[in-house]
C-alpha positions as CSV (number, residue, x, y, z in Angstrom):
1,X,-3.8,23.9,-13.8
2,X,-3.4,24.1,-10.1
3,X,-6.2,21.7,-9.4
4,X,-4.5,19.1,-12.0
5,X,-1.3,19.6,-9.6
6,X,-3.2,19.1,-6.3
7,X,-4.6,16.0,-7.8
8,X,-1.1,14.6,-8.3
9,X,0.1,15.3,-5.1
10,X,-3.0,13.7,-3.5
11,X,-2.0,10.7,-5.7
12,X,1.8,11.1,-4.7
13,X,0.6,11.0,-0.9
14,X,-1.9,8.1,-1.4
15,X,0.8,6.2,-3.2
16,X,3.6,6.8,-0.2
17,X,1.2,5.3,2.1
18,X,0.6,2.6,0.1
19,X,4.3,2.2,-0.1
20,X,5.2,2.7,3.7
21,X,2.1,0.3,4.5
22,X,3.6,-2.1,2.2
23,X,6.9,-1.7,4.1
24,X,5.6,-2.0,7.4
25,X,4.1,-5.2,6.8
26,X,7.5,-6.8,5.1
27,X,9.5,-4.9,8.0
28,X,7.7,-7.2,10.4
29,X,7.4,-10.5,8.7
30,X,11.2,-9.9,8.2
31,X,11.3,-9.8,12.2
32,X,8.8,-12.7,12.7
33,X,10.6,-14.9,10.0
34,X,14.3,-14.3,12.0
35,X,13.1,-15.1,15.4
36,X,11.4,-17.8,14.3
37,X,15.1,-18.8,12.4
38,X,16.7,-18.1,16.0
39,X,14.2,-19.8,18.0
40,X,14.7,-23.2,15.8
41,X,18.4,-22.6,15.5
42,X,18.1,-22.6,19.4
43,X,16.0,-25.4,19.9
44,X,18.7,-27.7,17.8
């Protein structure tokens, strides 16, 4: 029993990293997409 609950946390885990990778990457190309908006909004 205790290894079947380890095995689910281990899962839990790898799936939060998944997750917060999955973040990270839209966190930035959220950044990247608005200064590229202000950058063209600046240039006219």
């Amino acid at each position: 029993m205790k290894s079947v609950i380890l095995s689910l946390m281990e899962k839990k885990s790898s799936f939060v990293n998944i997750a917060s990778m999955v973040f990270q990457i839209s966190k930035k190309e959220l950044l990247y997409i608005f200064t590229i908006k202000q950058f063209l909004t600046k240039c006219y």
